[in-house]
SEGUVO-876860 format. One record per residue: x, y, z of N, C-alpha, C in turn; residue in one letter; residue number from 1. Coordinates in pm, whole numbers, plus 50000, padded with zeros to 5 digits. Layout:
// SEGUVO-876860
n.x_n.y_n.z_ca.x_ca.y_ca.z_c.x_c.y_c.z_gupa_vexnu
X_Y_Z_X_Y_Z_X_Y_Z_a_NUM
...
//
This chain:
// SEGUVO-876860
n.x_n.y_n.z_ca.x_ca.y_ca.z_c.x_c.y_c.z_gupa_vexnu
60429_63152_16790_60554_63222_16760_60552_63364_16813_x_1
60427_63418_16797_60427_63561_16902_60450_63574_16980_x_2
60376_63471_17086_60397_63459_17202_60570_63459_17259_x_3
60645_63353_17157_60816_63356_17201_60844_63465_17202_x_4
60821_63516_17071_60890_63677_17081_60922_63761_17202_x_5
60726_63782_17222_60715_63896_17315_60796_63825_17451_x_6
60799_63703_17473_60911_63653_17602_61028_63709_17584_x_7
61103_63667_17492_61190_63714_17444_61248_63852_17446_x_8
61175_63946_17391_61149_64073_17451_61181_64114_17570_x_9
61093_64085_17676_61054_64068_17835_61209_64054_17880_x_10
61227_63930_17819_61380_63892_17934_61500_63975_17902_x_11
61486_64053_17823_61630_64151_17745_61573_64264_17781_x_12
61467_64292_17866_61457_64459_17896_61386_64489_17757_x_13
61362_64480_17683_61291_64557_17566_61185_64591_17583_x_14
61088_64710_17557_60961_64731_17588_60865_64702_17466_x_15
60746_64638_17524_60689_64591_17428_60521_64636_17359_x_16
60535_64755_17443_60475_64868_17409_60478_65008_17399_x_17
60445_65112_17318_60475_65205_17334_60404_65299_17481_x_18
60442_65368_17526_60429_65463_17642_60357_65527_17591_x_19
60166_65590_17668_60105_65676_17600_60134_65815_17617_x_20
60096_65892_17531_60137_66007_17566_60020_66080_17620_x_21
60057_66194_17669_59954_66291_17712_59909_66307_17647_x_22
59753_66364_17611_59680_66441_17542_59623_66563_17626_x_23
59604_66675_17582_59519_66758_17603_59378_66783_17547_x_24
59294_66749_17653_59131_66697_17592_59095_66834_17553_x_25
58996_66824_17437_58937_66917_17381_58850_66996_17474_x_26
58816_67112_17435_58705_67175_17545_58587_67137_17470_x_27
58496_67129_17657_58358_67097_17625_58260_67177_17571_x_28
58179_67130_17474_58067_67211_17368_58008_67271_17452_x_29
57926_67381_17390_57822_67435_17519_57719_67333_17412_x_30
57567_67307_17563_57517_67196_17559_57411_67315_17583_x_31
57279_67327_17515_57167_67385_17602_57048_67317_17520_x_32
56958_67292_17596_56793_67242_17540_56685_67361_17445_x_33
56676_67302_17359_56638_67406_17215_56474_67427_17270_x_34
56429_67547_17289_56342_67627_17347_56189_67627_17255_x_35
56105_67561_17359_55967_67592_17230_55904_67649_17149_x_36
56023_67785_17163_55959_67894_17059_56068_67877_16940_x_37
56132_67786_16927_56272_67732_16840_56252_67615_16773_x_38
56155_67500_16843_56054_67449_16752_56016_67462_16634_x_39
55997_67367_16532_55940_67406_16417_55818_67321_16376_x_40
55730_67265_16486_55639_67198_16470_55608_67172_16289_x_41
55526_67061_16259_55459_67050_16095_55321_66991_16107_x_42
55257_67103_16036_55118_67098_16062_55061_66946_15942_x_43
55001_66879_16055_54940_66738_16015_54876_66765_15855_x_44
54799_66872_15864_54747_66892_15686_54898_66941_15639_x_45
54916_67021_15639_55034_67060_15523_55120_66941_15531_x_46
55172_66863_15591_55250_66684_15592_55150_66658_15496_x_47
55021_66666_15511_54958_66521_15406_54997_66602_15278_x_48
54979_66713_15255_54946_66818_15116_55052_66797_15027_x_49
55212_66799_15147_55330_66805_15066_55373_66664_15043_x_50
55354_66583_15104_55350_66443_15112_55238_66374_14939_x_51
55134_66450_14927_55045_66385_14841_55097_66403_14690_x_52
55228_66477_14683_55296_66541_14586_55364_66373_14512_x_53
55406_66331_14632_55462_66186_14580_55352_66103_14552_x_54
55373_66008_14383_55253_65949_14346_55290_65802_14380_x_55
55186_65722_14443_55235_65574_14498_55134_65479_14407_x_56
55228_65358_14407_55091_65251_14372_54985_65225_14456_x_57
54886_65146_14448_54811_65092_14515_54799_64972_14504_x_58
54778_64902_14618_54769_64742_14688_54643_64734_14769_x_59
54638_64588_14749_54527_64525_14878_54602_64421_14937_x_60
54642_64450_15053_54670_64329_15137_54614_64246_15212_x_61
54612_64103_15202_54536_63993_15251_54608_63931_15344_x_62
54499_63872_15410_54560_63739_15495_54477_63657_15542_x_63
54442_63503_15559_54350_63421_15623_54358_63423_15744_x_64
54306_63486_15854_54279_63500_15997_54210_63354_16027_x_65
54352_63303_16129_54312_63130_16143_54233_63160_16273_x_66
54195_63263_16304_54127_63264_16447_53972_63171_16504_x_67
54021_63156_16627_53859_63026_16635_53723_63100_16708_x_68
53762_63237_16735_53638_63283_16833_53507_63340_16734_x_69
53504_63312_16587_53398_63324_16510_53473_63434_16395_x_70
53572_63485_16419_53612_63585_16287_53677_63549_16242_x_71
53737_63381_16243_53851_63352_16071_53764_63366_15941_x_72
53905_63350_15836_53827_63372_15730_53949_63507_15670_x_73
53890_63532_15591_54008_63662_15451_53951_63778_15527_x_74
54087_63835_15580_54105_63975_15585_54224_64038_15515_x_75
54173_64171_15471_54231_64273_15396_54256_64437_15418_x_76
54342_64487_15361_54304_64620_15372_54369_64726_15258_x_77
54323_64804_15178_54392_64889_15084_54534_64932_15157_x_78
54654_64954_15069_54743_64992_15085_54821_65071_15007_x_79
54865_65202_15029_54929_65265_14967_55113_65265_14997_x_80
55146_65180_15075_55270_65236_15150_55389_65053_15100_x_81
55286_65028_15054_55400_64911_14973_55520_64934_14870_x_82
55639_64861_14952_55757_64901_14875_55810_64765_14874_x_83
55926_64752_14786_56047_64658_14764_56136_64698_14890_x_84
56240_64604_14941_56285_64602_15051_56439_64569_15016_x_85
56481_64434_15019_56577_64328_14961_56579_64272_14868_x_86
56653_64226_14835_56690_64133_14675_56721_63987_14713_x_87
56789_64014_14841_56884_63931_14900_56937_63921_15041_x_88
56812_63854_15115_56674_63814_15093_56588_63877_15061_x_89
56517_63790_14931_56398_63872_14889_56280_63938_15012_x_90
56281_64050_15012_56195_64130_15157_56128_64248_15043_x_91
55970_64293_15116_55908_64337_15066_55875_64417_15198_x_92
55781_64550_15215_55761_64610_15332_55610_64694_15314_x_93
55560_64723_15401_55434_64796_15393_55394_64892_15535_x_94
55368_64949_15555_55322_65055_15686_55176_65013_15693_x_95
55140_65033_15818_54979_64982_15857_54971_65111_15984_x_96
54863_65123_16020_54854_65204_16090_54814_65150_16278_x_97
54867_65181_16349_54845_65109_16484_54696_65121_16522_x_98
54620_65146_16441_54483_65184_16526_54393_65087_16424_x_99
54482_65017_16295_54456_64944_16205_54302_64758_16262_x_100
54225_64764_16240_54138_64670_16317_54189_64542_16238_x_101
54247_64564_16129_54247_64432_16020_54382_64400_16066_x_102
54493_64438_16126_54606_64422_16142_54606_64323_16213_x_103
54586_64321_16307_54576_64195_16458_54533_64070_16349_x_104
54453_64064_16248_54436_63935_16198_54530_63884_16131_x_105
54595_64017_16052_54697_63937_15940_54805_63883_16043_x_106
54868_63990_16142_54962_63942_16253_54941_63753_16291_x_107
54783_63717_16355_54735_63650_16338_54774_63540_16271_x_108
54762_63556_16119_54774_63503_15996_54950_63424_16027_x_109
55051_63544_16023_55160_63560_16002_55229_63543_15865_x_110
55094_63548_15762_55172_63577_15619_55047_63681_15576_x_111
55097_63722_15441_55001_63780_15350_55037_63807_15221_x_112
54965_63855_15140_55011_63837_14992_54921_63987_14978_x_113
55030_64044_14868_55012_64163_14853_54948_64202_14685_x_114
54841_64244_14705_54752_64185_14579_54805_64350_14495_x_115
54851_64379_14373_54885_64509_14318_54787_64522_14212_x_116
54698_64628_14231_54603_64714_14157_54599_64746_14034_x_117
54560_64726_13925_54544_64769_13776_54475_64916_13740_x_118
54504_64972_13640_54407_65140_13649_54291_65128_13638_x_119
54217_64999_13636_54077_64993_13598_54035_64944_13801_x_120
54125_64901_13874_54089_64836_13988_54035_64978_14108_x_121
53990_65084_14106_54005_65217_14178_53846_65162_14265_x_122
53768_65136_14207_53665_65074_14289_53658_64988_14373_x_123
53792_64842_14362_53801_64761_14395_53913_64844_14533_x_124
53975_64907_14512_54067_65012_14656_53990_65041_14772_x_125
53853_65130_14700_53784_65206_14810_53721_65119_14856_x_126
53673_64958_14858_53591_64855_14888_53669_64819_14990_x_127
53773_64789_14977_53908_64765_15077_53935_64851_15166_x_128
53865_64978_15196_53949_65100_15256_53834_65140_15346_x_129
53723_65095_15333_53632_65106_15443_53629_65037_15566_x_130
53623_65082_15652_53642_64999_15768_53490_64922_15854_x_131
53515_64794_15876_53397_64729_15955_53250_64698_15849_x_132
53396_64706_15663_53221_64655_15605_53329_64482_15584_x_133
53197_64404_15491_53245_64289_15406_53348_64316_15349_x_134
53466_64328_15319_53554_64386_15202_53531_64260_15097_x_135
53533_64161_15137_53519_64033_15052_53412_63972_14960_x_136
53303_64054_15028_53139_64033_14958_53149_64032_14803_x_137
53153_63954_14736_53135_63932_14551_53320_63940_14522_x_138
53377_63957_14625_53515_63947_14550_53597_63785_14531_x_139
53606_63825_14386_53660_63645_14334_53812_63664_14455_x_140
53881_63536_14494_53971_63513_14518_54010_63351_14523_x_141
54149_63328_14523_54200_63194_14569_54303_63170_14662_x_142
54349_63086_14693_54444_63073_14762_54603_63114_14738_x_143
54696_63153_14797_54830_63209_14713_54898_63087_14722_x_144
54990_63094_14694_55038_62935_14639_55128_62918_14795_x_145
55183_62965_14842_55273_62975_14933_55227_62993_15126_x_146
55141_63048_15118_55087_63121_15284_54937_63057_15231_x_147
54853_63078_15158_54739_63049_15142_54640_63175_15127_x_148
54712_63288_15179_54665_63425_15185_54565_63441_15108_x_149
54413_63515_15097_54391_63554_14942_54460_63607_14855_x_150
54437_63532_14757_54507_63591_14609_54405_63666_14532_x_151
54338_63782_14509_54267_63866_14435_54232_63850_14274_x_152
54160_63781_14224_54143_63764_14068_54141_63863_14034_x_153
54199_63824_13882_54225_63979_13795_54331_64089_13823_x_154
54377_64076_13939_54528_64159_13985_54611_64159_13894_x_155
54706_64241_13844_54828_64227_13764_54967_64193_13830_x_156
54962_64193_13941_55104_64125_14011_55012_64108_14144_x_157
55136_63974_14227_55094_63958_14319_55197_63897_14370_x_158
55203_63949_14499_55352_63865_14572_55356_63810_14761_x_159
55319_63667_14717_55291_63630_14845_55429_63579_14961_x_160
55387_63647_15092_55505_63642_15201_55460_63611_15340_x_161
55542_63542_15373_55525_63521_15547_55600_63637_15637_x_162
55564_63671_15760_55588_63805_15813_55714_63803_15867_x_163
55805_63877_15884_55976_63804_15904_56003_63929_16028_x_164
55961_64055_16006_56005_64134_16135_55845_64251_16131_x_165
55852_64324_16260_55775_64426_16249_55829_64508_16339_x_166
55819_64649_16308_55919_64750_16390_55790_64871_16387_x_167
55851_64913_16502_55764_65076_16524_55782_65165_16457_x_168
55694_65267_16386_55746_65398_16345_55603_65479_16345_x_169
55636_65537_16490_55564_65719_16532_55419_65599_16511_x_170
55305_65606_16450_55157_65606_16474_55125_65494_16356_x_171
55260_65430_16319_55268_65319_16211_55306_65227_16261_x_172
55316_65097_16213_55356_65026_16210_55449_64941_16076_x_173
55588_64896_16084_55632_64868_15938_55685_64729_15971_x_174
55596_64695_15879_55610_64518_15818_55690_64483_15735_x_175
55803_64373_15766_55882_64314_15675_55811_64214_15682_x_176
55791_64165_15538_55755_64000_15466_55887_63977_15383_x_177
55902_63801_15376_55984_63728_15331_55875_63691_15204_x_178
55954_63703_15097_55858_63663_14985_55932_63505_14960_x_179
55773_63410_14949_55798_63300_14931_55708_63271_14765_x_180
55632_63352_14714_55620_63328_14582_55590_63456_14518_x_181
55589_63495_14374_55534_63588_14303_55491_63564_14201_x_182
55382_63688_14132_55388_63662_14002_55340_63797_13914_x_183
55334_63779_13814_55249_63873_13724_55212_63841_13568_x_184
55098_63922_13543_55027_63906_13437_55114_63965_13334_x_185
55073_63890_13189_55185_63908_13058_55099_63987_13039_x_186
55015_64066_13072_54938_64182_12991_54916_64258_13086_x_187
54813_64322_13057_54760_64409_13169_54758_64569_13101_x_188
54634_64657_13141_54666_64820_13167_54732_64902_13223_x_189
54815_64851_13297_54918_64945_13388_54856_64934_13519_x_190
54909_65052_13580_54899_65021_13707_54802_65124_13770_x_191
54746_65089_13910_54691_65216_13977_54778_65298_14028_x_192
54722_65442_14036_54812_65499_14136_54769_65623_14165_x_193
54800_65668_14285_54745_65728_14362_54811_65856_14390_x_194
54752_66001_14385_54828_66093_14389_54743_66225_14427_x_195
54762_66303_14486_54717_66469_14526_54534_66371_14546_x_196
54545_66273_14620_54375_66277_14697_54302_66209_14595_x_197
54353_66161_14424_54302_66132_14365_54390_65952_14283_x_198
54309_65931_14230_54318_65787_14148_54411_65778_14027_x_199
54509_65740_13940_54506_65791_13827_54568_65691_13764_x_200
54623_65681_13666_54690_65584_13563_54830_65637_13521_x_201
54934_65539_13447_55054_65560_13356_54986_65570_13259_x_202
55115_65702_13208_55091_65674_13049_55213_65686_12989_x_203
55242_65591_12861_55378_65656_12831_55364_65744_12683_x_204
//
């Protein structure tokens, strides 16, 4: 029926658009490149100092490295940078660092389960946070119900995911997981958490 119209239109001379009008273009911004002494560089310690102000949980993240050249098997690594993501889809996220040695396995993996720390677990962090030892040596674990990931005994939550995107950021790397199961303990001490360089607990 539009289509008749605008014919319709056409054959009686009617115009069937308006005529644009002139404009007079705005003048152009001045444009100049901001000078290195205009810079405000941020010194790598004072970032961590003012940064350590915010208190985070702590995590261990796992994954079974299906690799065949002699290193499958549970890899892990402490994590401080675990957050909630989505609701809908459930998405969970974590930062790793590009120079990370355990990363290439979980990638590897393509799931992991994100094991969350209790205030008594601060020993069980720094075991995780060393690089090129056993992290696994005497540590209980099982399978996660979903990826197979290690699941960490004694954890107070735990939420296992397969890897859904990974994006760049500056000397990080940030992981989206799809959570395919969770859970948590009806009890527990609270949580770990981590703040100004040190370990600490909730209290209410």
């Amino acid at each position: 029926m539009a289509a008749t119209a605008v014919r319709y239109l056409r054959s009686v001379g009617a115009a069937t658009a308006a005529a644009p009008v002139p404009v007079d273009p705005l003048p152009r911004p001045s444009l100049r490149a901001v000078a290195d002494d205009e810079r405000l560089p941020v010194d790598p310690g004072e970032f961590r100092r003012v940064l350590g102000h915010f208190a985070s949980g702590v995590t261990i993240v796992t994954a079974h490295d299906p690799n065949t050249d002699g290193t499958a098997g549970p890899a892990g690594f402490a994590c401080q940078s675990f957050a909630s993501l989505s609701l809908d889809p459930p998405l969970v996220t974590f930062m790793v660092a590009r120079t990370s040695t355990t990363w290439p396995r979980i990638a590897r993996a393509g799931a992991f389960c994100v094991n969350i720390l209790g205030a008594e677990q601060g020993a069980l962090c720094r075991s995780f946070a060393v690089s090129g030892a056993d992290k696994f040596a005497g540590v209980a674990h099982s399978p996660a119900p979903a990826t197979g990931s290690p699941l960490l005994d004694n954890v107070p939550a735990w939420v296992d995911c397969r890897i859904q995107a990974v994006h760049t950021g500056g000397d990080h790397l940030i992981v989206v997981g799809r959570v395919e199961a969770l859970g948590a303990a009806t009890d527990g001490d609270g949580p770990l958490l981590f703040h100004q360089g040190a370990f600490g607990r909730f209290s209410r």
